[in-house]
VOGUVO-664008 format. One record per residue: x, y, z of N, C-alpha, C in turn. Coordinates in steps of 0.2 Angstrom, whole numbers, plus 5000, padded with zeros to 4 digits. Atoms other than C-alpha are relative to their C-alpha. Layout:
N
XYZXYZXYZ...
***
This chain:
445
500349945001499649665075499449994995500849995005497549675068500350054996500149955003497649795054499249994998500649995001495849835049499950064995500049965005495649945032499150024996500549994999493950015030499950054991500049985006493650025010500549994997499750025005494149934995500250004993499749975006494750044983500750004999499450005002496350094976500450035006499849984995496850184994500249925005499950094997496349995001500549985001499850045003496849904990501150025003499149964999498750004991500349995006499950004993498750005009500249945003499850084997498449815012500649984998499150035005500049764999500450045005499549984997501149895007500149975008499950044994500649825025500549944999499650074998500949665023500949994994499250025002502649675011500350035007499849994994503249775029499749945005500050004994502349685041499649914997500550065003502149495034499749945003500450074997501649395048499250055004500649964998500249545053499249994996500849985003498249535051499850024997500349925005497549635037499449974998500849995003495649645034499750074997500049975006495249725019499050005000500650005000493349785021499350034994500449965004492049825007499449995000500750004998490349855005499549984994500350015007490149804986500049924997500050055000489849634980500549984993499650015005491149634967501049995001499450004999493049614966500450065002499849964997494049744973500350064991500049995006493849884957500150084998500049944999494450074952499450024996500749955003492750194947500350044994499749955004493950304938500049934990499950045006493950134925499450014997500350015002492150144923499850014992500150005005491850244907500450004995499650065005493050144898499849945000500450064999492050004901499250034997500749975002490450124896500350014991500049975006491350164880500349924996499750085002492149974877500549984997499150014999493949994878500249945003500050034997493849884891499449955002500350024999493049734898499750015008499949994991492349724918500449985003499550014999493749624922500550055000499649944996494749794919500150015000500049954994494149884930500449985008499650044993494849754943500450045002499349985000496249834952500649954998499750035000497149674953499849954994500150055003497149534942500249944997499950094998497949374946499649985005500350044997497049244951500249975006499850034993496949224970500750055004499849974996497949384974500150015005500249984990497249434992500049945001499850084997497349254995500949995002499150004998499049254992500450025004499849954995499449405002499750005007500450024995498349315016499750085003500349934998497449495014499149965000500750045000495649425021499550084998500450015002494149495011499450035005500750004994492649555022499650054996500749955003490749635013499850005006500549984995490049735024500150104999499849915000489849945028500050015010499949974992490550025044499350045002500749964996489050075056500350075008499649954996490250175068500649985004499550004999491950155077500150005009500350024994492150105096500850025001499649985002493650205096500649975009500050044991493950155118500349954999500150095000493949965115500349994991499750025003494649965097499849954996500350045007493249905085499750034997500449965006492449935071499149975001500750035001490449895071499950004991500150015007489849835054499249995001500550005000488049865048499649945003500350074998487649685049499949965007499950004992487949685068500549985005499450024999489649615068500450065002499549975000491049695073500849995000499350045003492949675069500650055007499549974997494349725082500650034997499449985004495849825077500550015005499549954997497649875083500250064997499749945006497849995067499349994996500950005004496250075058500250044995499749945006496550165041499250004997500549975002494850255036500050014993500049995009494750235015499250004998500650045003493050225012499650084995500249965007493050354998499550045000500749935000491350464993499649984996500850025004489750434985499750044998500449945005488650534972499450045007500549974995487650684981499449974994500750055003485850614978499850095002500049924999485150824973498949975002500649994999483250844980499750014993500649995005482150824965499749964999500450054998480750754963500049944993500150055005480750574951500749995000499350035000482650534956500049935003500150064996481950384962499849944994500150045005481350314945500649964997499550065002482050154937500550034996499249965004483050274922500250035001499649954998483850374933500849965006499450055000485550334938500750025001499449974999487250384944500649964995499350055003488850324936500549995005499649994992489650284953500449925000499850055000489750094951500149954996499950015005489949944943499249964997500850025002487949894944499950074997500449955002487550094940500449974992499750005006488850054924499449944996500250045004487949894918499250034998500749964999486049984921500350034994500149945003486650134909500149974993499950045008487350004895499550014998500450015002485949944896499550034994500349955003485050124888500250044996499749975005486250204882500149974993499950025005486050144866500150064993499849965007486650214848499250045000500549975001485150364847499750015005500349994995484650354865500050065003499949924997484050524873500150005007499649994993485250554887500050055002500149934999484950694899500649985005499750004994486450714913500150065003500049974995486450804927500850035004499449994996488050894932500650004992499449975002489750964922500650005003499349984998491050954932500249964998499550065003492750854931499649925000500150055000491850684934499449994995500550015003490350724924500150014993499850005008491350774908500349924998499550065001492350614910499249964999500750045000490350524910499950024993500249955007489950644894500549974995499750045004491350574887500049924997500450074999490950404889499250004994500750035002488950414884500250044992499749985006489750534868500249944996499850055002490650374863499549954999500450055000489150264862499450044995500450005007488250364849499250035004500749984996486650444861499950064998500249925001485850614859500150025005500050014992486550684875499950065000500249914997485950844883500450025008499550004991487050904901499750085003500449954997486151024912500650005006499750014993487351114925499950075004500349934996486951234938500450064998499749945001488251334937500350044993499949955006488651494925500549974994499250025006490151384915499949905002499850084995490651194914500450015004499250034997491851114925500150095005500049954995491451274937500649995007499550014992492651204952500649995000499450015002494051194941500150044994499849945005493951344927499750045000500149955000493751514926499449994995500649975005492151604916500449994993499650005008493351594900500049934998499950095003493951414900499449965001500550045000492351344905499550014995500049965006491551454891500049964994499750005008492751404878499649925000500250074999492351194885499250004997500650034999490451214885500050024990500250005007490651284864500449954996499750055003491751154861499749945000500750055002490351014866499650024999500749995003489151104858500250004992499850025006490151104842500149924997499850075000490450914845499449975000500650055000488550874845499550015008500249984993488250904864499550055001500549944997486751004869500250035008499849954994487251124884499650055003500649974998486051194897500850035005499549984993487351314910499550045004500649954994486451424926499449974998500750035000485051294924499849935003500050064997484351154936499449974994500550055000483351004933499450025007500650004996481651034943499849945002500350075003480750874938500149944996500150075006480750704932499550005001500650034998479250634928500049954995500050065005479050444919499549975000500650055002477650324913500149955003500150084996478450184924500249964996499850085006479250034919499649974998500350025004478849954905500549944997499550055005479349784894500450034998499550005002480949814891500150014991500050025008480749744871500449955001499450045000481749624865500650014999499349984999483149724862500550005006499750034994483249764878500049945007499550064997483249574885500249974998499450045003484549524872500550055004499649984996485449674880500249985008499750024994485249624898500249955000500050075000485549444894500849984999499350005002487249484886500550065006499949964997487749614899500350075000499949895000488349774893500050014994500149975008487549794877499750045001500649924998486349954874499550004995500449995006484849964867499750085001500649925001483850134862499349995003500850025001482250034863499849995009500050024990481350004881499350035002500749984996480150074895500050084998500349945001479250244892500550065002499449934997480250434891499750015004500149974995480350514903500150094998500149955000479950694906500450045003499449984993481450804914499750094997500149905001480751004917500850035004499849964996481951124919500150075002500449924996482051304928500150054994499749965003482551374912499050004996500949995002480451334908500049944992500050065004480951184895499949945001500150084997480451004896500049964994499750035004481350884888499849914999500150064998481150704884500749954999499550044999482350574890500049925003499950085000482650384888500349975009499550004992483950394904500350065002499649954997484450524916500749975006499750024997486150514923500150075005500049944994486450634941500849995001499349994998488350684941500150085002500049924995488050834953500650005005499550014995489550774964500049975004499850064995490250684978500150015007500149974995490350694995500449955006499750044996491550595007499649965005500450044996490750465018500349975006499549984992491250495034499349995005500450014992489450475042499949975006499850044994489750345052500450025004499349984996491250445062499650065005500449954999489750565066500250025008500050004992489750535085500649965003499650034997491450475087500550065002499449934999493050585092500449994995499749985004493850565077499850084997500249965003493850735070499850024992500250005007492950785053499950084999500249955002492850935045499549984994500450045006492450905025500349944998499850065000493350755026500249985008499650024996494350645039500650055003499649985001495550765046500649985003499150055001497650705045500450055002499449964998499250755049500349994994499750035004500650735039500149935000499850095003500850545041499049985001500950025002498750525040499649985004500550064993498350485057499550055001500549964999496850565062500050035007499749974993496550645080500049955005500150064996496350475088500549984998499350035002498150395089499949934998500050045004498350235078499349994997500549995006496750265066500250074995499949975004497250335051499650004993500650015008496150405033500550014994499349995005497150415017499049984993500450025006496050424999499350074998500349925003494350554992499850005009500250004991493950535015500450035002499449984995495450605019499950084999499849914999495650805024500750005000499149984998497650835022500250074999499949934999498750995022500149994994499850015005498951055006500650085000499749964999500551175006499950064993500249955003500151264991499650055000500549964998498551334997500250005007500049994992498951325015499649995004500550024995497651255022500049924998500050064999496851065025499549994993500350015003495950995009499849944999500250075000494950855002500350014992499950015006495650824984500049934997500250045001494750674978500449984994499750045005496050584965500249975000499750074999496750434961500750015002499349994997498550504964500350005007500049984994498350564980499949975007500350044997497250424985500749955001499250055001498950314981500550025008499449994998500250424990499649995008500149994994499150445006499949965001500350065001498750265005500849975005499250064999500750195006500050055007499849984994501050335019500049995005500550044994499550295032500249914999499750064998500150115029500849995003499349984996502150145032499950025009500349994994501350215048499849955004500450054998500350085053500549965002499750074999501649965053500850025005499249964998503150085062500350034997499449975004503950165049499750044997500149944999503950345050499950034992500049995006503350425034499450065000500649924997502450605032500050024991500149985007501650675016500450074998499649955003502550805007499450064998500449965003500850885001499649974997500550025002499250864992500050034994499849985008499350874974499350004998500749965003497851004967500350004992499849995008497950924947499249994997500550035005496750914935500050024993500149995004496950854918499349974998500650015002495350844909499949984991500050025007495250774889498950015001500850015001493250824885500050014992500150005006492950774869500750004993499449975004494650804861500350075003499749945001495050964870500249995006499850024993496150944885500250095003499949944995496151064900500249995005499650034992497151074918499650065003500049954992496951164934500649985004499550004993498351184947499850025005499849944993498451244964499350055001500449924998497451414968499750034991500149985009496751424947499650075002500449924999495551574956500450045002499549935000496951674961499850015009500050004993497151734980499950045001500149924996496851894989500750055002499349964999498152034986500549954994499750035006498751924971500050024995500149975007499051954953499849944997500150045007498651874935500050034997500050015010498751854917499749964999500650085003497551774907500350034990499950025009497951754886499549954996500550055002496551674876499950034991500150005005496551644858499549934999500650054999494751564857499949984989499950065004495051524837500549945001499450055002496551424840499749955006500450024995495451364856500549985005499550014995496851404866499850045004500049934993496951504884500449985008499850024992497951514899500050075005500149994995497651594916500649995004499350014996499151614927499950045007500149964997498951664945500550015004499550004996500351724957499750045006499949984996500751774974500550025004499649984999502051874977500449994992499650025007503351794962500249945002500050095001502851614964499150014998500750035004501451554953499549965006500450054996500051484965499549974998500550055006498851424951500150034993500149995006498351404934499549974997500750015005497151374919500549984994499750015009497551304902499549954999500350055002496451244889500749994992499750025006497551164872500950045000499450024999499151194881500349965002499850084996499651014884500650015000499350025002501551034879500250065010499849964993501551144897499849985006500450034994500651034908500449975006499650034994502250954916500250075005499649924999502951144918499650035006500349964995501551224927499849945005500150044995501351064938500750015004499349995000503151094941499950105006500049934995503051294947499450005005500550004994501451274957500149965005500150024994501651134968501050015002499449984998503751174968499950055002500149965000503151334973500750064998499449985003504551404963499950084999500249944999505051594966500250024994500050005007505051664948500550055001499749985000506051814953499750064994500049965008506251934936499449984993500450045006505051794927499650025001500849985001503551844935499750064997500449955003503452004928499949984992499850015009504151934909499349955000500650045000502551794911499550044999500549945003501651944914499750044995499949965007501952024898500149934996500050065005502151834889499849945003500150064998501151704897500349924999500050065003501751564884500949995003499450024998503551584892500049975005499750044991503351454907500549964997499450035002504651344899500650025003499649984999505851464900500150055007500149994996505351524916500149955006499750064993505451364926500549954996499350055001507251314917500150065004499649974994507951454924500050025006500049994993507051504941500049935003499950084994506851304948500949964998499250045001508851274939500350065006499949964996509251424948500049995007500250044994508551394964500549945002499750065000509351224964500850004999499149985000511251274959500050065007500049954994510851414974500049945007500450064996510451264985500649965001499450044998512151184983500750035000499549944998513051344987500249985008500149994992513651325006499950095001499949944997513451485016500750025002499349984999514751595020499950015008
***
């Protein structure tokens, strides 16, 4: 049996090991498009703050791994899919045969229409070339403007925070972290990085960049590039970023964390189906029988909300990873659901999302906010099961409310007591999910 696995991430990567401990005398080509070791993105800004080295970003790291696992290695990017005949084309005009095709090839920064996103200090934090570029800048006092607030762009924020720069964060929308917090929690986030030192632009774009063009570095920064992830302040000419708010700011380095976008173009003109991603079944095969997507490419059901979603995270990327591989090799295997989480630590102040966090139509909530204690939670039901939530500096309830939403656990008499006491989920999901489950090992009469 060819397997053929299109994207060398953490999905990949999971997929080729599980293949081959099931299927050890099977083919496995392992395909990436980056000239580096096979490495998770979610490590980068632990490598920007210098936690870690680039070495641990790697996923792996014993020497001669993929060797080991005779998982063969291939640089290259899919140019489209010959879905009849059962090959993969590769840009470079090759192409690869398969008997089993699993679609990983994750998602990429949306690049926003503005003009000067093409100058040398502008720069996504996507890779591990964009990570070594921003060292480079981001030095102690460098004026950093970034582009975007959401989950990925705080997690960036945190990062260039740690490095000692004067950062400024410009994001479209009316709150941070828009696509994961209500108007409160997002609120509470954007005063807590402006009391941190953080400038905060919200309901305001970037129009323009405009730069002087590169210039001699200095010698700071070519003992920075010489040693590779050092930061100098010093360097080529500011740069000038307008934005619609009628202000123009000056900045060393702009980083564009406007979001992400699944990379599926190459599937354009094939019969695999695509919505906003690849879209799966329960065991991840797509509409084409033995091609399967698992990872931020994949569309799956999410049974919480009820519909097919794209939830771009490394857990997800994991479970639908082994699934789509157990499949691939013969061994029956279906996803359970799509786990809608997000913790978020910005600056010291940790937030979640669950499930349905905007609530549903014909639904209720409660919301609780004590913005001195810089606490707040958001509780949304349908019917009398929780189907999202919100919390900012409720950490000790993070297992709890991951527990009632994706259990979809019916609260009973609790939903109204949460109603009237939001802080009782504890005692909420001992009693409805023990309940439930002593109910469950009742036989029927």
């Amino acid at each position: 049996m060819n397997h053929v696995i299109l994207g060398a991430g953490p999905a990949g990567v999971i997929a080729a090991e599980t293949i081959r401990k099931h299927a050890p005398h099977d083919r496995i080509v392992l395909v990436g498009d980056e000239p580096e070791a096979p490495y998770s993105r979610m490590a980068i800004p632990y490598l920007l703050i210098g936690n870690i080295q680039e070495e641990g970003t790697h996923l792996r790291h014993g020497a001669g791994h993929f060797e080991q696992l005779r998982i063969e290695i291939k640089r290259g990017r899919a140019k489209g899919i010959d879905t009849g005949r059962h090959q993969v084309h590769l840009e470079d005009g090759s192409s690869l045969p398969f008997d089993k095709l699993l679609i990983a090839t994750g998602s990429s920064p949306i690049r926003p229409p503005i003009r000067g996103m093409d100058l040398p200090n502008v720069h996504s934090c996507w890779t591990l070339a964009d990570a070594r570029a921003i060292a480079q800048r981001a030095g102690k006092g460098a004026r950093v403007l970034q582009m975007g607030a959401g989950f990925i762009g705080c997690i960036i924020m945190e990062a260039l925070a740690a490095r000692g720069v004067e950062l400024t964060v410009v994001e479209m929308g009316d709150r941070m972290v828009p696509r994961m917090m209500g108007p409160t929690a997002g609120g509470m986030i954007k005063d807590w990085c402006e009391k941190k030192g953080v400038r905060v632009f919200t309901g305001t774009r970037v129009e323009a960049i405009e730069g002087a063009g590169a210039a001699d570095p200095g010698l700071l920064g070519r003992i920075a590039s010489a040693v590779g992830l050092g930061g100098s302040a010093g360097g080529s000419g500011a740069m000038k970023v307008k934005l619609s708010n009628g202000q123009t700011l000056d900045a060393d380095l702009v980083i564009s964390a406007t979001g992400v976008k699944p990379n599926i173009g190459f599937l354009e003109n094939s019969p695999i189906k695509c919505l906003q991603g690849v879209l799966t079944d329960e065991h991840l095969q797509t509409t084409v029988p033995g091609i399967y997507a698992a990872g931020d490419c994949a569309e799956a059901f999410d049974v919480a909300s009820g519909k097919t979603i794209v939830s771009a995270i490394q857990p997800n990327a994991a479970d639908q990873a082994y699934i789509a591989a157990m499949n691939m090799v013969g061994k029956a295997a279906a996803l359970k659901g799509v786990t809608q989480i997000n913790v978020l630590d910005t600056l010291g102040l940790i937030s979640t999302s669950f499930g349905n966090w905007q609530g549903v139509a014909g639904g209720e909530q409660v919301e609780l906010t004590d913005r001195p204690a810089g606490r707040h939670l958001s509780l949304q039901f349908k019917d009398d099961v929780m189907v999202g939530c919100n919390s900012i500096g409720w950490t000790e309830h993070v297992g709890v409310m991951r527990g009632l939403v994706e259990g979809q656990v019916r609260l009973g008499e609790w939903k109204e007591k949460l109603k009237q006491d939001p802080t009782l989920l504890m005692e909420a999901y001992l009693a409805s999910a023990q309940g439930q489950s002593t109910r469950a090992l009742v036989p029927p009469k």
